[in-house]
C-alpha positions in Angstrom: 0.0 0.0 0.0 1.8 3.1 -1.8 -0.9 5.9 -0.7 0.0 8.1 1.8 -1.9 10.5 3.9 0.3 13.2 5.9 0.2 16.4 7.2 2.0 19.8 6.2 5.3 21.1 6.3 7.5 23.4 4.4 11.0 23.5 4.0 11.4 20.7 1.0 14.7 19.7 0.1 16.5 20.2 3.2 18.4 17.5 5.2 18.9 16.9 8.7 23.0 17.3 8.2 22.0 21.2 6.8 19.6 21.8 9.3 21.8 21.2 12.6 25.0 23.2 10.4 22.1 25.7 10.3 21.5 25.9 13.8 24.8 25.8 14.5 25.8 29.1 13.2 22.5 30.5 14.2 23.2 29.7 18.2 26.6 31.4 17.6 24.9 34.9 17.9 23.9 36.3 21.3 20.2 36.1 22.4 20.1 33.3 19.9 17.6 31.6 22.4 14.6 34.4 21.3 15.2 34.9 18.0 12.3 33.3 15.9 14.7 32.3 13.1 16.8 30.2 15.3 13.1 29.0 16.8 11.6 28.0 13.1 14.8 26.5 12.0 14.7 24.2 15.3 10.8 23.2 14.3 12.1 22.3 11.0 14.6 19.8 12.2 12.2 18.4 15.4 9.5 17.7 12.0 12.5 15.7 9.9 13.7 14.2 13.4 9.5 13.0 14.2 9.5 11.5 10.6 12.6 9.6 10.3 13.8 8.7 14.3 10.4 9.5 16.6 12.4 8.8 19.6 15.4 11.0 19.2 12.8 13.7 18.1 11.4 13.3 21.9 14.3 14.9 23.7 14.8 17.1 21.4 11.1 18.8 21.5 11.1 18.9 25.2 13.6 21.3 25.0 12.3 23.5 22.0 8.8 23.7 23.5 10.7 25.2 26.7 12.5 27.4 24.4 9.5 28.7 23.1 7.7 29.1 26.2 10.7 30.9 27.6 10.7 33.4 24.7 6.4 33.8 24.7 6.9 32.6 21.0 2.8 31.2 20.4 3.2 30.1 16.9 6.8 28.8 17.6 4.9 26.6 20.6 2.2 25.7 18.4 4.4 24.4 15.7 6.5 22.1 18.2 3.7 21.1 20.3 2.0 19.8 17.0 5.3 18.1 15.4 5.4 16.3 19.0 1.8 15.2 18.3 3.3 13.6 14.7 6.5 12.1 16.4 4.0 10.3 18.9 1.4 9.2 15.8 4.3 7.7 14.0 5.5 5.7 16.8 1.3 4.4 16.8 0.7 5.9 19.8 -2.4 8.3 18.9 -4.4 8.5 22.2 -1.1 10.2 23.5 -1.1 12.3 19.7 -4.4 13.8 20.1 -3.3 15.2 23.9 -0.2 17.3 22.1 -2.2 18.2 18.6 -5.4 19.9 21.0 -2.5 21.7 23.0 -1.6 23.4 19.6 -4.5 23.8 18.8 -5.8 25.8 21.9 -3.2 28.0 21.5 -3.5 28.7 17.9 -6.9 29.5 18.1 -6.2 32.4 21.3 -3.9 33.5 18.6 -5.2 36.5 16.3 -3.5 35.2 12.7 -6.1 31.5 12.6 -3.6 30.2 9.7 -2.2 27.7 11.5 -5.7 26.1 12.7 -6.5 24.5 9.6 -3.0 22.1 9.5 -3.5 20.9 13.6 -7.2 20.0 12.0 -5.7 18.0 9.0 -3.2 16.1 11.6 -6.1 15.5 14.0 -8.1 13.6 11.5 -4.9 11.9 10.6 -5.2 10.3 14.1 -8.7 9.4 14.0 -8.2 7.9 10.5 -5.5 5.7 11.9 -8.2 4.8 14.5 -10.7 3.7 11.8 -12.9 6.3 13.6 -13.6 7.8 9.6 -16.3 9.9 10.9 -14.5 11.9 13.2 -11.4 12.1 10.8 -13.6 13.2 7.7 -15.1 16.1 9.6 -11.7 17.6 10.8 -10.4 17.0 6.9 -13.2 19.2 5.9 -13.2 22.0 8.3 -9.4 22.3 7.5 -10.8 22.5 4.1 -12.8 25.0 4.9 -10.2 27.0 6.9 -7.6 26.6 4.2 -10.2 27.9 1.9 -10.5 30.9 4.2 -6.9 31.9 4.9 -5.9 30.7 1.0 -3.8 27.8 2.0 -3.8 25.6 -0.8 -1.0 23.5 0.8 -3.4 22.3 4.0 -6.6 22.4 1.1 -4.7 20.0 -0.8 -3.2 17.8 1.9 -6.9 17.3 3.3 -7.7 16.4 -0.2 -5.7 13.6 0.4 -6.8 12.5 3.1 -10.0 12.3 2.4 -8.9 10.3 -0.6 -7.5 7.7 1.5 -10.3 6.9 3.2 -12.5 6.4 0.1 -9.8 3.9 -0.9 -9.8 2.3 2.8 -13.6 2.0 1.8 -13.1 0.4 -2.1 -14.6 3.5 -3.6 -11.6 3.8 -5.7 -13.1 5.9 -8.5 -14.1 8.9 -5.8 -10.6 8.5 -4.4 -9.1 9.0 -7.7 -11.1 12.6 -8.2 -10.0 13.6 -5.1 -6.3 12.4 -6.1 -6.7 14.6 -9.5 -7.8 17.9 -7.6 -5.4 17.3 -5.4 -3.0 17.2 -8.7 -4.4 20.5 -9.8 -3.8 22.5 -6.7 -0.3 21.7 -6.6 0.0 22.4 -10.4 -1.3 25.7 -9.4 1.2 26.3 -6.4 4.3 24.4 -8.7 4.9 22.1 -5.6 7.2 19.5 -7.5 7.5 17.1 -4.8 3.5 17.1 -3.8 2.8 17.0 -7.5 4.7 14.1 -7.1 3.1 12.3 -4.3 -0.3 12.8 -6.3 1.0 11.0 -9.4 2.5 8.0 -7.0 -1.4 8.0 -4.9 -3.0 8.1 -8.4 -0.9 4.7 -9.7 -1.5 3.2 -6.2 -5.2 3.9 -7.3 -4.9 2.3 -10.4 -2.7 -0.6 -9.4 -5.6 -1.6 -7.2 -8.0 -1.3 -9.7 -6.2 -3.8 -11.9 -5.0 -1.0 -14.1 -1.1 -1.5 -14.3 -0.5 0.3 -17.8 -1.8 3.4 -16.7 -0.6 3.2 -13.2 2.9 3.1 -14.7 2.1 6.1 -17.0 1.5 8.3 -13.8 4.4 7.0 -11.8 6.7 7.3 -14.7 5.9 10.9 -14.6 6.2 11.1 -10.9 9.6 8.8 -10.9 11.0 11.3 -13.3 10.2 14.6 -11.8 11.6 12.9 -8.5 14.8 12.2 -10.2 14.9 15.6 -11.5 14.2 17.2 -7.7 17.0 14.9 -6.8 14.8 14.1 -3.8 15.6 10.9 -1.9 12.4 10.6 0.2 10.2 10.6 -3.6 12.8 8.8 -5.9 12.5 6.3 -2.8 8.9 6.1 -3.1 8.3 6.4 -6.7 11.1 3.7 -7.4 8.8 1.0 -5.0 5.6 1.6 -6.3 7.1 1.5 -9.9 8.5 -2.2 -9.0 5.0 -3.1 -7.5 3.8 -2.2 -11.0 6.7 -4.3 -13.1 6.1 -7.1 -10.3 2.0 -7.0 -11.8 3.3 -6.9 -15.3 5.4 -9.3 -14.5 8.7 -7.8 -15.6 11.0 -8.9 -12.8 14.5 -7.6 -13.9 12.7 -3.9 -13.6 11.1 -4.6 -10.8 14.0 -6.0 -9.0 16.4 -2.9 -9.9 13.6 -0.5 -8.6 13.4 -2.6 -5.5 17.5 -2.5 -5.0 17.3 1.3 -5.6 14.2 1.5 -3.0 16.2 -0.4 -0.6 19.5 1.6 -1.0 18.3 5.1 -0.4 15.8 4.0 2.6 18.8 2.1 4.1 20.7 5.3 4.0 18.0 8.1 4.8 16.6 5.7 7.6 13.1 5.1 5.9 11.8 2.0 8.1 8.4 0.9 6.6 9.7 1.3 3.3 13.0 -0.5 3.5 11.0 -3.2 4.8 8.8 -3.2 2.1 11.1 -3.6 -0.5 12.8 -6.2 1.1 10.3 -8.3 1.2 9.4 -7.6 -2.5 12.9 -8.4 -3.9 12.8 -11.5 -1.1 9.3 -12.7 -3.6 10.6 -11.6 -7.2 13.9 -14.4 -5.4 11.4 -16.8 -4.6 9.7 -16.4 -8.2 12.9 -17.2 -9.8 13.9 -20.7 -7.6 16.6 -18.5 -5.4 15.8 -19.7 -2.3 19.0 -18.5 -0.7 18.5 -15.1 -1.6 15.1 -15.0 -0.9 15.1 -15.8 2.3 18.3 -13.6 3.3 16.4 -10.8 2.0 12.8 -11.6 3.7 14.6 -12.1 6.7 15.9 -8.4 6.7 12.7 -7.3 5.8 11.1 -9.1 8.7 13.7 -7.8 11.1 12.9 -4.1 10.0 9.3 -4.9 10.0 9.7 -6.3 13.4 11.8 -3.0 14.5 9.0 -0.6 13.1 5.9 -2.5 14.6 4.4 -3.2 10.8 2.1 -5.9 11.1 1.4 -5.9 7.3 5.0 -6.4 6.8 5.5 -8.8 9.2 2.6 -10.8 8.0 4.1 -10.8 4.2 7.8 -11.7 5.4 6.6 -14.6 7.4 4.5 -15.8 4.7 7.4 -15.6 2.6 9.7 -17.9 5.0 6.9 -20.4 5.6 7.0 -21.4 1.5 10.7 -20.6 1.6 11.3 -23.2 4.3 8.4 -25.7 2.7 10.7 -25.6 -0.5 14.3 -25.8 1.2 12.7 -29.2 3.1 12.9 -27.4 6.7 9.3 -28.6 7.6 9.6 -27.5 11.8 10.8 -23.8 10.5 8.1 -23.3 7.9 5.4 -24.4 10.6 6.8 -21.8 13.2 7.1 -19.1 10.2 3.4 -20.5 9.1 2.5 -20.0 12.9 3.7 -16.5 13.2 1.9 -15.4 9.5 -1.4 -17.0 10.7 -0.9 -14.9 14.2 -0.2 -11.7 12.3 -3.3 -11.9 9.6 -5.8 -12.6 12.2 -4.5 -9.7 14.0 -4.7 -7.6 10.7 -8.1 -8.5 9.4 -9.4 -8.1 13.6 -8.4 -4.4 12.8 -10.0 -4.4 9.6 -13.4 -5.9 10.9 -12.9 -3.2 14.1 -12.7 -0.2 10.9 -15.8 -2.2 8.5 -17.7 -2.0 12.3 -16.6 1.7 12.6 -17.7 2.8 9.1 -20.8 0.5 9.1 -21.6 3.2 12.7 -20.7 6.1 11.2 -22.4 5.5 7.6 -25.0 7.9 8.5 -22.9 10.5 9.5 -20.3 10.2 6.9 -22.8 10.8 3.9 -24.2 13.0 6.5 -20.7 15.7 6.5 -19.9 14.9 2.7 -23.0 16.5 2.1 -22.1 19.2 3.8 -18.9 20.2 2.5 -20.3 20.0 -1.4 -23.0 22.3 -0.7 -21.3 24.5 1.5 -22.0 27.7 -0.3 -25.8 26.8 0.5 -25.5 26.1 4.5 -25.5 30.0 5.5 -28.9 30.2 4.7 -30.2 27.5 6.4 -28.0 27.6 9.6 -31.3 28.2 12.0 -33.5 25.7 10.4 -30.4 23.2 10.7 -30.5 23.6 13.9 -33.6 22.5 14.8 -33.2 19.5 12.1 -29.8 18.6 13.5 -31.3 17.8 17.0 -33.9 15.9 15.6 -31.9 14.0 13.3 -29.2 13.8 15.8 -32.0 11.4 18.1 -32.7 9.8 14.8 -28.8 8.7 14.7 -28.6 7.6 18.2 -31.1 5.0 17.7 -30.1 4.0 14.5 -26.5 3.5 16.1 -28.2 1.5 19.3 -30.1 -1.0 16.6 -27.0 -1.4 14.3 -24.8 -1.8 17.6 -27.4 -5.0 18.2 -27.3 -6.0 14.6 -23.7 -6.4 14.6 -23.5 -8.1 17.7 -26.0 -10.6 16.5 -23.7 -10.7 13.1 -20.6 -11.1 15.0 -21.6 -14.0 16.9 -22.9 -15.5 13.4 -19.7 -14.8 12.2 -17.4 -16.2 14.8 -19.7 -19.5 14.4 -19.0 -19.6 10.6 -14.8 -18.7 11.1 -15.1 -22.1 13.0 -16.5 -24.3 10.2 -14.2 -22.4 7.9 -10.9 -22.9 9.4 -12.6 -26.8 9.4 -13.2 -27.1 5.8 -9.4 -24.9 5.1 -7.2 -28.0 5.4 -9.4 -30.0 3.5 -9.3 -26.9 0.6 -5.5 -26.9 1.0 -4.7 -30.3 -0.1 -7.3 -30.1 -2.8 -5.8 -27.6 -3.9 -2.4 -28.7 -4.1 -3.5 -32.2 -5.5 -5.1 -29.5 -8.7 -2.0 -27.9 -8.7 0.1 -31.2 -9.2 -2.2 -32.3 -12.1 -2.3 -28.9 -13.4 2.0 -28.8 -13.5 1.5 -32.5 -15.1 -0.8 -31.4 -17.7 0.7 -28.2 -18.9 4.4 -30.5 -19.0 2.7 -32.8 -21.1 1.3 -30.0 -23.4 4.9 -28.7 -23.7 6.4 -32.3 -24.6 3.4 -32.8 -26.8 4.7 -29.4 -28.6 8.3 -30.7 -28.6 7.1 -33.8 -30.3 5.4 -31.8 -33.3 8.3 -29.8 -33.4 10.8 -32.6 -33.8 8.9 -34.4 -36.3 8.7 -31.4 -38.4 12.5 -31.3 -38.1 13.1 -34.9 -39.0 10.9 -34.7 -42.2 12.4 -31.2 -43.1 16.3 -32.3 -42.9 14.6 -36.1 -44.7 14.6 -34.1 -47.9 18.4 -32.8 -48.2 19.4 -36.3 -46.9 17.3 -37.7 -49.7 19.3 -35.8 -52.0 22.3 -36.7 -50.6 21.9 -40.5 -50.8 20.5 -40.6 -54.4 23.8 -38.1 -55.8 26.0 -40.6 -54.2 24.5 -43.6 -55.5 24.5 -42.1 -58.5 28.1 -40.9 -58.6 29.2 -44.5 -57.3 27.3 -45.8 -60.6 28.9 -43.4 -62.7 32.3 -44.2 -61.5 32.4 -47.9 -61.9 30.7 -46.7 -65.6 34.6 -44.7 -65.1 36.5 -47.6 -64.0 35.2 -49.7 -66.6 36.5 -47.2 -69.6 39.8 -46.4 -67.9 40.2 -50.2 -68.2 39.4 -51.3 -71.9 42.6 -50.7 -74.2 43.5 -46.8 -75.6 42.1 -47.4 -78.6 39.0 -48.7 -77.6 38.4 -45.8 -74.9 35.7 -43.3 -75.8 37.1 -40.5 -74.6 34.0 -38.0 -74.8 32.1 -40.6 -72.4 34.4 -40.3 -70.1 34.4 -36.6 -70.2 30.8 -36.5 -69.5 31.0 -38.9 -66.5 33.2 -37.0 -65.3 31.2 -33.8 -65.9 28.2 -35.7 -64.2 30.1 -36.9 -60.9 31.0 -33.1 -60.6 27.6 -31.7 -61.0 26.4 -34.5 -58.1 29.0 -33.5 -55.9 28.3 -29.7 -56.4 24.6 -30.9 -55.8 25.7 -33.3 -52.7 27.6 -30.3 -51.7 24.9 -28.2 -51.8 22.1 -30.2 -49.9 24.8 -31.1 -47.3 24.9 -27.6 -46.2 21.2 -26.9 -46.6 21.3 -30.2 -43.6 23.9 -28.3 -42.0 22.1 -24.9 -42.0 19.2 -26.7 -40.2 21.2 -28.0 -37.4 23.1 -25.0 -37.0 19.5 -23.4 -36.9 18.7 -25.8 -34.3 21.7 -25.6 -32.5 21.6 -22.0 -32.1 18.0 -21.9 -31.2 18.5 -24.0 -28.2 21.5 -21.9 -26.8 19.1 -19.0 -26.0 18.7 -18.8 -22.2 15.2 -19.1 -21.6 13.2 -16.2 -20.9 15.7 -14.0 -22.6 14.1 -11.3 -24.8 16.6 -11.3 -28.0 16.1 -9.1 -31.3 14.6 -11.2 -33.6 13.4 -11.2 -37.2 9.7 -12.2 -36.8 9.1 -12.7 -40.8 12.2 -15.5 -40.9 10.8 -16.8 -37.5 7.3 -16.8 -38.9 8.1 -18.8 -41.9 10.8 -21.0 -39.9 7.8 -21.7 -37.4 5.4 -22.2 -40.6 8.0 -24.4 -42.5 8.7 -26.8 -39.1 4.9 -27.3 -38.7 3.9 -27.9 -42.4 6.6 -30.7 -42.4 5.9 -31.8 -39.1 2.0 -32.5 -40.0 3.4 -34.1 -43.4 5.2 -36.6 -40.8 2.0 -38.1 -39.1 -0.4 -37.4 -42.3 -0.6 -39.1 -45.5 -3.9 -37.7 -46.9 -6.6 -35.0 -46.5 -9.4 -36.8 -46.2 -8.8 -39.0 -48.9 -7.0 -36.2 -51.0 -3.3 -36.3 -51.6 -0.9 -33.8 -49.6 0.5 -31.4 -49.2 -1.8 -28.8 -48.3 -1.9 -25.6 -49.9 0.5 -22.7 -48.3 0.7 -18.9 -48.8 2.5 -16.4 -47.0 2.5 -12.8 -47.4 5.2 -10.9 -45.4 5.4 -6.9 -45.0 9.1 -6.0 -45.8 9.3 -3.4 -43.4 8.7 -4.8 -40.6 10.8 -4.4 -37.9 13.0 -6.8 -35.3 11.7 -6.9 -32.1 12.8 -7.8 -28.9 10.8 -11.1 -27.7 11.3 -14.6 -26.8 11.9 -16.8 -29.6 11.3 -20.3 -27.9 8.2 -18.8 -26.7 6.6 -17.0 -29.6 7.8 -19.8 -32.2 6.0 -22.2 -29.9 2.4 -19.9 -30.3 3.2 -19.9 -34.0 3.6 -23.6 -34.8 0.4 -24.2 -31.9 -2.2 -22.1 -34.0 -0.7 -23.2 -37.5 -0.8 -26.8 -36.5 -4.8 -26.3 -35.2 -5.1 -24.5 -38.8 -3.9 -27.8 -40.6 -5.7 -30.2 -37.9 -8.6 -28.3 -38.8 -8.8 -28.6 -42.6 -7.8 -32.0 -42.6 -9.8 -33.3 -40.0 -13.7 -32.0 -39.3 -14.4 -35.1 -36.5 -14.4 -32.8 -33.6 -17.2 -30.2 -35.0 -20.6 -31.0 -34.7 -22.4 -32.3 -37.8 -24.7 -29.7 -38.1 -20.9 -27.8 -39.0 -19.8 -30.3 -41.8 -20.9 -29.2 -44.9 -18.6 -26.3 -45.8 -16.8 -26.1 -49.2 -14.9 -29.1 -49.7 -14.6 -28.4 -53.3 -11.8 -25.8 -52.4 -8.5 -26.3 -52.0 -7.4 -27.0 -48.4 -5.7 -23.6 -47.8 -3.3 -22.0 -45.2 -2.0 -18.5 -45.1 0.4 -16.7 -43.0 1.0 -12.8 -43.0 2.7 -10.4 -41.1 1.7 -6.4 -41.2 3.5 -3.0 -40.2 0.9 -1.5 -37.9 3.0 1.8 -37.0 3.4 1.4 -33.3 2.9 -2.6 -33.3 2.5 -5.4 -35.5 0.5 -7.7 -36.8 0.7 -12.0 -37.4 -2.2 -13.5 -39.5 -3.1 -17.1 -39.4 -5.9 -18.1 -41.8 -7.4 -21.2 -42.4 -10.4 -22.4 -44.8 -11.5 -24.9 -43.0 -15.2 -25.3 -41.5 -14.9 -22.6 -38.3 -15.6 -22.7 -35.3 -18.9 -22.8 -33.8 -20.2 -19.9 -31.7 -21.0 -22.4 -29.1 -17.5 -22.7 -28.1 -15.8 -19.1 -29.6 -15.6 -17.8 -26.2 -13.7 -21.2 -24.6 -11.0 -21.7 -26.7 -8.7 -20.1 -24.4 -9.7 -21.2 -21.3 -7.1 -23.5 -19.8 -8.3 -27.1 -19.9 -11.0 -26.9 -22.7 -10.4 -29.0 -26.0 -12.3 -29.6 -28.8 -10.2 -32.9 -29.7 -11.5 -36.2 -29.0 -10.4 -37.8 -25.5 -6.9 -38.1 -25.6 -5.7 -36.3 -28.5 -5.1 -32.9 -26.3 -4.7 -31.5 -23.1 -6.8 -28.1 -23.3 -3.6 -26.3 -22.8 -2.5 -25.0 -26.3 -4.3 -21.8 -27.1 -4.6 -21.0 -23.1 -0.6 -21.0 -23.0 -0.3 -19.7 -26.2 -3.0 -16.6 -25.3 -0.4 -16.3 -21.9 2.5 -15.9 -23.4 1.2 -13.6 -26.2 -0.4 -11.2 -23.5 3.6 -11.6 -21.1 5.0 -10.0 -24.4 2.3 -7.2 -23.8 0.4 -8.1 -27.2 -2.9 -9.6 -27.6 -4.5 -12.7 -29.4 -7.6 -13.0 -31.2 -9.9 -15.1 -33.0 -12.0 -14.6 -36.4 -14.5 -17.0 -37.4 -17.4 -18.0 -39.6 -19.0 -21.6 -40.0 -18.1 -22.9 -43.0 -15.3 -20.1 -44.5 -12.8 -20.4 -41.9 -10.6 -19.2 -39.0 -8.6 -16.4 -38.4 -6.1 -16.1 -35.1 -4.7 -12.2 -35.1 -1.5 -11.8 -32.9 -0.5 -7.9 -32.4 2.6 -7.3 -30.3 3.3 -3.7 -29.6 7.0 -2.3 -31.4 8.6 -0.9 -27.7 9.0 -4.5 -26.1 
């Protein structure tokens, strides 16, 4: 979870090191003690002290709230009295939070100049927030909104934006949290705050993350990563580099993801960013785990769970023990991944108890929450209504109170419900587990034996393509043998019986088999070099490859291949009809070869099985043009910024029964036995990892049509 709520403070770009070099010089002057520079420099370190160290920020606020009282500076002990109040809510203890933030706030609001009101506000509802008690926090985010509005500060107007943001995604109303995210984005356009502007594009890809959107989430943290480079700000490349690898880890581009991670780690190692550095930890410890580095991965979710464990994180400390349990499950150290399994188990019931305890809160305060949104959209309208609200409020106010007293009973009564139902469901869990590792077995077993089933067709196509040169090969030879004793037998009859011409012309022959020899010999050798090569790619590597030559390799292997195990189309002599029709300009691109050859030769061999072969359509599908030549063709297109791989068949279509299914894993149209269901599912899986996207034409009785697009910047 990437969003942030937080409350306000100026001075951006400063470090702790310039700050106390800062003071330094300042406390070399006399009467250093009163002067409100010295003062406001002071608050600006206790506020980077509170967010990076809470503890060391304790001492060192004591003594600047003394100072300020010493000197009668109000806003100075406003300021320190309310950073206290952060240091406190970031160490989790908010009862103790509110005390200090009411302090500063009495004493703002005895002072004349009411700017500073608005911000204590903000950071009050910050602590009810974290207290799930939305209600409460909504209705100091809005009258900081409406004192921001007041005394024009678009910094505290924004930040309670925000807020209030963050609490509609807490709630799943991700689409309101979003608008709130974009006006947020426009005020700080308007101030030209860089590093807010920031924060707003990293909260709007968090947004869309969650909704399942990872293209555009990484449009808008691209932005943000790169104005945070530009700002040289470690706190927001920090942030901007995590959520960008939680984006490559959902599009499932680990080297990215893992360099983000490393950079995430490095700079919240060194600027002393807990929650973070634990987060990112524990991601780089899964991408380890993803990849069958065990070692690694649990060195680094170890760290993380140590810094998780230092910080009090529970969400973190649930993921990193997770993490060990499989780790240890897959290493063969059973006892460790039962106590890690233990400690996960102990840590998610204590997480979701605090999420039921905020759904409880919410489902309270419903009423009152729809109530105060109200409110603060039609708050040009309340001044004429303030008497008559009055009257309303105390009537709807006894309305509320029993409405709270009967959903107070209605949640007890669902509570109990529910606590009976977690028993039968932690009953039926085991039972799930092993089913569901029993399905995952059989699924592992059945996508291997789609892959050998693959390798199969591709050998065969192999054996029958490199048949042909051999073929050629033999017969020249026997021939040249032939052709020589013809040789031997000339050379050995008397000079002048020799026919001197015929021997020229044998010899003339034996050269023009070798040159032929010669010449299928290296078309074999081309082949196995072709072969040899292809299997010396690493797999998963990404390589720049020509996609017409591997289009026509992949068409070439499967045409032979089905001429292997065929000898007729349904009664009529082979081979099948071919045409291809290649764009010229199109471009290499960087893909997988193993993998997109095998999608190629997949579909192309369906497009053969299905003109030679009708037994698995319905009857009522039969009669399609048999007259016509059984015909495959194969094109590739230059479609600007992707392009384009045609696979047409004229065989009978597929029926609008089953359109939708073919991709689904598991579903076959074969006859029991011939297929596992797996071919166009992995096929459609890898086509959409290369970021592309694979489609199906079809009409009963004129054919089929697969479309593969990949986009050019792979």
């Amino acid at each position: 979870m990437c969003c942030l709520v937080f409350s306000i403070r100026f001075g951006q770009g400063q470090t702790i090191e310039n700050l106390k070099a800062d003071l330094e010089k300042l406390s070399q002057k006399a009467g250093y003690a009163n002067d409100t520079l010295y003062l406001n420099k002071a608050n600006d370190l206790g506020f980077m002290l509170a967010e990076s160290n809470p503890d060391s920020a304790f001492v060192f606020l004591d003594k600047q709230i003394e100072m300020c009282q010493k000197a009668d500076y109000k806003k100075g002990e406003s300021d320190a009295l309310k950073i206290y109040g952060n240091a406190l809510q970031n160490k989790g203890e908010f009862a103790a939070s509110i005390d200090y933030y009411k302090r500063s706030l009495a004493i703002a609001q005895d002072m004349p100049d009411d700017r500073l009101i608005p911000g204590i506000l903000n950071n009050i509802g910050l602590v009810y927030f974290n207290l799930g008690n939305y209600a409460e926090a909504l209705g100091n985010f809005f009258e900081a909104i409406k004192g921001a509005e007041q005394t024009g500060n678009l910094n505290v107007e924004a930040a309670a934006l925000n807020n209030i943001a963050m609490i509609y995604f807490e709630q799943g109303k991700l689409e309101e949290a979003k608008t709130k995210y974009q006006e947020m984005l426009v005020i700080y356009r308007k101030m030209g705050n860089q590093g807010r502007m920031i924060l707003a594009y990293n909260n709007l890809g968090d947004v869309e993350l969650k909704q399942n959107k990872p293209l555009e989430a990484l449009d808008h943290l691209k932005v943000g990563h790169t104005s945070a480079l530009a700002l040289q700000s470690p706190e927001f490349i920090e942030m901007t580099a995590r959520t960008l690898a939680d984006i490559y880890v959902a599009l499932d581009s680990t080297d990215k993801a893992e360099n983000l991670y490393r950079q995430s780690i490095a700079i919240a190692k060194e600027k002393g960013y807990g929650v973070p550095y634990s987060h990112s930890l524990v991601g780089l410890a899964e991408l380890y785990f993803g990849k069958g580095n065990y070692q690694e991965a649990r060195l680094y979710a170890n760290e993380g769970m140590e810094q998780a464990n230092k910080m009090k994180q529970a969400m973190q400390q649930r993921n990193a023990h997770e993490l060990l349990a499989k780790i240890n499950e897959r290493q063969g150290d059973f006892e460790e991944a039962l106590a890690n399994y233990k400690l996960f188990k102990q840590y998610n019931d204590s997480i979701n108890n605090a999420q039921g305890q905020r759904l409880a809160a919410t489902l309270e305060a419903e009423y009152e929450f729809s109530k105060k949104t109200l409110e603060f959209e039609k708050a040009s309208l309340r001044q004429w209504w303030l008497i008559f609200s009055a009257f309303i409020g105390l009537f709807t106010f006894l309305i509320i109170l029993f409405i709270v007293y009967r959903n107070r009973n209605k949640l007890n009564k669902a509570y109990l419900a529910l606590k009976e139902k977690n028993v039968e469901i932690e009953s039926k869990n085991e039972k799930l587990e092993n089913a569901l590792d029993q399905l995952r077995s059989t699924q592992l077993q059945l996508i291997q034996s789609e892959k050998m089933a693959s390798l199969g067709e591709l050998t065969a196509g192999i054996a029958h393509e490199i048949q042909n040169p051999l073929n050629f090969v033999n017969n020249f030879s026997e021939v040249s043998a032939e052709l020589m004793q013809e040789l031997k037998g000339e050379r050995s009859k008397l000079a002048a019986e020799r026919n001197e011409t015929m021997e020229e012309e044998i010899i003339g022959d034996v050269i023009q088999n070798l040159e032929r020899i010669h010449q299928h010999g290296k078309r074999a050798d081309a082949i196995v070099k072709g072969m040899l090569e292809h299997s010396r790619s690493r797999k998963g590597e990404k390589i720049l490859t020509d996609i017409n030559a591997l289009t026509s390799e992949s068409l070439r292997l499967s045409y032979h291949g089905f001429l292997a195990k065929e000898k007729n189309l349904n009664g009529i002599p082979m081979p099948i009809e071919r045409e291809t029709d290649f764009d010229p300009n199109l471009p290499k691109l960087k893909v997988i070869p193993q993998d997109l050859s095998r999608v190629l030769i997949n579909i192309i061999n369906n497009a053969f099985q299905a003109i030679s072969n009708s037994d698995f359509i319905s009857d009522s599908y039969r009669d399609y043009n048999s007259e016509s030549k059984p015909l495959v063709t194969v094109s590739t297109k230059n479609l600007g910024d992707k392009i384009e791989i045609t696979i047409n068949d004229n065989g009978p279509g597929i029926p609008e029964a089953i359109k939708d299914k073919i991709f689904q894993p598991f579903f076959t149209t074969k006859p029991a036995g011939s297929g596992t269901g797996l071919g166009l599912s992995l096929s459609y899986d890898i086509v959409i990892a290369h970021g592309g996207t694979l489609n199906v034409k079809s009409k009963i009785g004129e054919g089929s049509t697969f479309v593969i697009q990949l986009p050019k910047n792979l």
